[in-house]
C-alpha positions as CSV (number, residue, x, y, z in Angstrom):
1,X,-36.1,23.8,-13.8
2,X,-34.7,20.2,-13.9
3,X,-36.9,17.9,-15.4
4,X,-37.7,14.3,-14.4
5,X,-36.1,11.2,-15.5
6,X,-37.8,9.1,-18.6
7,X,-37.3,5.1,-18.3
8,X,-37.4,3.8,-22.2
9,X,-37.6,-0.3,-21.9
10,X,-36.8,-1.7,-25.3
11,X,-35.0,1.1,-26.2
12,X,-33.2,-0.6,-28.8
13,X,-36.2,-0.5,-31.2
14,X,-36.7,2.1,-33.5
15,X,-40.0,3.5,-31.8
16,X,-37.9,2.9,-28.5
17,X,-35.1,5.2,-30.4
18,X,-36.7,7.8,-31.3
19,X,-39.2,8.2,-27.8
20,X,-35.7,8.4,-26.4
21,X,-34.7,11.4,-28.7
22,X,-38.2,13.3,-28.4
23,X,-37.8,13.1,-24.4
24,X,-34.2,14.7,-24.5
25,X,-35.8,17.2,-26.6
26,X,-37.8,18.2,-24.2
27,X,-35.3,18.8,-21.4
28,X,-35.8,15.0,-19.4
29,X,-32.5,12.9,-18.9
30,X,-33.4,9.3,-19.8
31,X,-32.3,5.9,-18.8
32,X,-32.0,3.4,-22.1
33,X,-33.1,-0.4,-21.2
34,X,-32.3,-3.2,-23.3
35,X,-30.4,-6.5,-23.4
36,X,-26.9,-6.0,-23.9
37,X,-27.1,-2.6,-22.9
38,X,-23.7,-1.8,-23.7
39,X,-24.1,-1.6,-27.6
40,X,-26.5,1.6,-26.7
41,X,-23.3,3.5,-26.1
42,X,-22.6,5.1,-29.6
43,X,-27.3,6.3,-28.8
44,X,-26.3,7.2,-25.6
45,X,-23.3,9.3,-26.5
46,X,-25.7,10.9,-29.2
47,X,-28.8,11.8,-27.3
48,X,-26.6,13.1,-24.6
49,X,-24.4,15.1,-27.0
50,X,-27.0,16.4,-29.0
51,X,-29.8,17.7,-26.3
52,X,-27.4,18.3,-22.8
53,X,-29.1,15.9,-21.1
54,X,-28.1,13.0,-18.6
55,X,-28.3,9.9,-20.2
56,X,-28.0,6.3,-18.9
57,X,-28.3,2.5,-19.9
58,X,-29.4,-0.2,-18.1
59,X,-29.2,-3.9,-19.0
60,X,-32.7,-5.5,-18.9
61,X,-34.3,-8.5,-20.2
62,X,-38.1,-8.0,-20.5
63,X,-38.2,-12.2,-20.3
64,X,-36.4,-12.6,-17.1
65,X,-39.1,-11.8,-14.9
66,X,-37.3,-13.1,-12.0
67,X,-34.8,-10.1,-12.6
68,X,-37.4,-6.8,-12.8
69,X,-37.7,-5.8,-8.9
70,X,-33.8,-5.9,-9.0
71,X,-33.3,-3.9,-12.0
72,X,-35.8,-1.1,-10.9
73,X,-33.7,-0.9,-7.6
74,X,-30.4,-0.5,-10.1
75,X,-31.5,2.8,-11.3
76,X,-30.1,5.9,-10.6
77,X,-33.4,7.4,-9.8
78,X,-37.2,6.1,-9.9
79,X,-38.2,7.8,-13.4
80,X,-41.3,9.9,-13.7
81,X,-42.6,8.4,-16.5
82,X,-42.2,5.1,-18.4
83,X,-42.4,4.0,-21.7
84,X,-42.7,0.4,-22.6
85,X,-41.7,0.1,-26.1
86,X,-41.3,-3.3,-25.9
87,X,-42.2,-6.1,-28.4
88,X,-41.8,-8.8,-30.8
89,X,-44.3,-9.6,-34.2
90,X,-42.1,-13.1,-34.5
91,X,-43.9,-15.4,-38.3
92,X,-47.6,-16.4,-37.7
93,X,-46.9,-19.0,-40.1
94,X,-43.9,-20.2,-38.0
95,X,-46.0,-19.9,-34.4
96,X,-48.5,-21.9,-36.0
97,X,-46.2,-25.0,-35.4
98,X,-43.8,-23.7,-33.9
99,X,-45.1,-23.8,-30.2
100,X,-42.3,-22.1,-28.2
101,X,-41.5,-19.5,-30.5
102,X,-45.4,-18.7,-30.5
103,X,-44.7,-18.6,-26.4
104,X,-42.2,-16.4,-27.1
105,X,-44.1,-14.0,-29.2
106,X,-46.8,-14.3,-25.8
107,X,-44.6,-13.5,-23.4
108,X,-42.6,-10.5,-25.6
109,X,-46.1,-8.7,-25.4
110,X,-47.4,-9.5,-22.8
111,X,-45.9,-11.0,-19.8
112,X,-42.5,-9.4,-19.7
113,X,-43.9,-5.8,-20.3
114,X,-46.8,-6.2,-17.9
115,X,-44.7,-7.8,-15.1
116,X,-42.4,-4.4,-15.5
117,X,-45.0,-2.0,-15.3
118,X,-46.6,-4.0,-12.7
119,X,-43.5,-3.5,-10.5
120,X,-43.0,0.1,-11.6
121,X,-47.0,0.7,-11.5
122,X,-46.5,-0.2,-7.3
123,X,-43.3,2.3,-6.6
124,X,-45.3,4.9,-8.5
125,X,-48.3,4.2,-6.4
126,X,-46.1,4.4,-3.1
127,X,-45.2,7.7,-4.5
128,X,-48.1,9.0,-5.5
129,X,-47.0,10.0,-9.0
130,X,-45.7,8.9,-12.3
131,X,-46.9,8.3,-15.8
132,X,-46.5,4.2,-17.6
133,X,-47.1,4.2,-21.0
134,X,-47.4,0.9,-22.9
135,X,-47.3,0.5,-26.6
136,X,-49.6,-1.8,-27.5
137,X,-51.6,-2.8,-31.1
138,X,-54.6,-2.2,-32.8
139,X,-53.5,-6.2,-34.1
140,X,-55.1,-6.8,-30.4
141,X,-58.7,-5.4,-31.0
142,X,-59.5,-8.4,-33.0
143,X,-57.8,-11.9,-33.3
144,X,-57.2,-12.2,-37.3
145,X,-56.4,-15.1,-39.0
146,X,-52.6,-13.4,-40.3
147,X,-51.6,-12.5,-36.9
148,X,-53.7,-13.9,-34.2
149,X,-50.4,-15.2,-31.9
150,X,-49.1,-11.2,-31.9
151,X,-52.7,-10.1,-31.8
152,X,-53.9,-11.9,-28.5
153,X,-50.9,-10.9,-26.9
154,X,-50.8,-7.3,-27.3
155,X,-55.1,-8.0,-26.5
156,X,-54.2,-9.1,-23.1
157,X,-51.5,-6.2,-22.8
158,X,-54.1,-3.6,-23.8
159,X,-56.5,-5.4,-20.9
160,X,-53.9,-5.1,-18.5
161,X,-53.2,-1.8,-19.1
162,X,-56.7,-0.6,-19.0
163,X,-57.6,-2.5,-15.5
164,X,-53.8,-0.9,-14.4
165,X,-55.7,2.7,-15.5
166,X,-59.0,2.5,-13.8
167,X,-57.0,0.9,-10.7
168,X,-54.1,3.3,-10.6
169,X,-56.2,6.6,-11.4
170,X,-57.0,7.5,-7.5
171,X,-53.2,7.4,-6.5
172,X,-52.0,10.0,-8.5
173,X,-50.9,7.8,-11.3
174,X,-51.8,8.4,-15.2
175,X,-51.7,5.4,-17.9
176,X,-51.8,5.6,-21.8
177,X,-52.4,2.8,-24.2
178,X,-50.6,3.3,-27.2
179,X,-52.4,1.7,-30.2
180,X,-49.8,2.6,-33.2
181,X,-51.1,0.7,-36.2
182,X,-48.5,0.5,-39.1
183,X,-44.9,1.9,-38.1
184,X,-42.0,2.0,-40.7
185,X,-39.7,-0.2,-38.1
186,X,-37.1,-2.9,-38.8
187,X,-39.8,-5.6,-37.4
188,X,-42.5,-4.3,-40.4
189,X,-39.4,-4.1,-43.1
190,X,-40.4,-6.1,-46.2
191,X,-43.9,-5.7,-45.4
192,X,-45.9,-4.3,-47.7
193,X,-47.9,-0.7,-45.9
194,X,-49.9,1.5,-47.1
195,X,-48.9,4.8,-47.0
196,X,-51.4,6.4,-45.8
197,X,-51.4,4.2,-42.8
198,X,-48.0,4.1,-41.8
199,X,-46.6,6.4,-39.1
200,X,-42.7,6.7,-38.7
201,X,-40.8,6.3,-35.4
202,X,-40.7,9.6,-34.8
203,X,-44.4,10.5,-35.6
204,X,-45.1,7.8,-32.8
205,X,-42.8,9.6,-30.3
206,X,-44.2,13.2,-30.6
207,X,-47.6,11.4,-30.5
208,X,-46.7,10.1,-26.8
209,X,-44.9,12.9,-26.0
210,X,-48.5,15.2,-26.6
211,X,-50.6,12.0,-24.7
212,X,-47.9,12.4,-21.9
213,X,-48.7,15.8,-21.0
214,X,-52.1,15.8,-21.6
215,X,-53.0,12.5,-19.7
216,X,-54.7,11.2,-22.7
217,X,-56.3,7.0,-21.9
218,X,-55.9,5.6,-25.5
219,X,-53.6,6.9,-28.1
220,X,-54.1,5.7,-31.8
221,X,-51.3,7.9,-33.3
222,X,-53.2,8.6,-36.7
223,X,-56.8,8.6,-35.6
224,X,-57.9,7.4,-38.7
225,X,-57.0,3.7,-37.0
226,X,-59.9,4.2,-34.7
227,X,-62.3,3.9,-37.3
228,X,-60.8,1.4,-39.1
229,X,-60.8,-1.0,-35.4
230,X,-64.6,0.1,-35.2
231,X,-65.4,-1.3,-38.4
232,X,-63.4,-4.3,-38.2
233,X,-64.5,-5.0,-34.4
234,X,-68.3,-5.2,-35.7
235,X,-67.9,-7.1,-39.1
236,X,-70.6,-9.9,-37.9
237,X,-68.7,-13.2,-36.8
238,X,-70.5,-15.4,-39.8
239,X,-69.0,-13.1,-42.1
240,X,-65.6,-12.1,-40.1
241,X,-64.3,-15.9,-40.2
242,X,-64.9,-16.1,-44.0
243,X,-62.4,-12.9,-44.7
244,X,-58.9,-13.0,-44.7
245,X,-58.2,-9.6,-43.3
């Protein structure tokens, strides 16, 4: 039986990469969005070599806002499911001053990847199906001093996807919130992560792939993060804004 089509935005990133792979797996063609979509040729050529499946790319730029109606119309078929693996951690230190490249950060995870599943969260309405899945951060459950920029973006993203779930769940439409916590990606290289809290790329992707088919709401790929949020959501504010955490 042919399976339906999986849309991976940001599918230049590692966690991007390897949903890609873990889809093909499975049996689904997928369609690869990115700027400068022609460099995902040699991933392309792979992914479609290695699991027999159809495999496009797309050029899209999660920024141009203006452009996302358009570039749903430009593919080859409405995909089934949706993965936005979209994002960008940017230098706290450098958003502190730097004001647009703070914007930046704010719109990378947040406004471009909610406008897309906004547009894409409306076709699957009118069709009464389809799955969006949004990676999103446990950085957003609480602003902290050493990321706050990042964090209240992928906060708002996290909000947004929740009120798309409760609105969307009466047309036949599912939504998952990814919360990853520590991925061993080229944005966290150089960082120092603990082990035992740090999922790789392809961890992440069988995690979503096992949240896909079972409809699961929130996804924190190793659930030990849940507690870890919990204890860090209710550290009292008088003593939260003393800690450097």
């Amino acid at each position: 039986m042919t399976k339906s089509p999986v849309l991976i935005l940001g599918a230049r990133s590692d966690i991007g990469k390897a949903v890609a792979q873990k889809f093909a797996s499975l049996g689904h063609p997928v369609q690869l969005a990115a700027r400068n979509a022609d460099s995902l040729e040699p991933d392309r050529a792979d992914i479609a070599l290695r699991h027999g499946v159809t495999v496009t790319v797309h050029e899209f730029d999660a920024l141009a806002t203006e452009t996302h109606d358009t570039f749903v119309d430009s593919l080859p078929e409405l995909p089934e499911v949706a993965v936005s693996a979209i994002g960008l951690m940017g230098s706290q230190e450098a958003s502190e001053t730097d004001i647009p490249a703070a914007i930046t950060v704010m719109r990378s995870n947040y406004e471009g990847p909610a406008s897309i599943l906004a547009i894409l969260a409306n076709r699957f309405a009118k069709r009464g199906s389809g799955i969006l899945i949004g990676i999103s951060s446990v950085a957003g459950e609480r602003g902290r001093a050493t990321n706050y920029i990042y964090g209240s973006a992928k906060a708002g993203f996290t909000a947004f996807l929740s009120g798309l779930r409760n609105r969307l769940t009466s047309r036949g439409v599912h939504v998952v919130t990814v919360l990853p916590g520590f991925v061993a990606t080229r944005m966290t290289e150089g960082m120092d992560l603990p082990a035992k809290l740090t999922a790789q790329p392809e961890e992440v992707a069988s995690a979503i792939a096992r949240a896909t088919e079972r409809k699961t709401n929130t996804l924190y790929v190793r659930p030990v993060w849940w507690l870890i949020m919990a204890i860090i959501r209710n550290i009292p504010e008088a003593l939260f804004k003393k800690m450097k955490i």
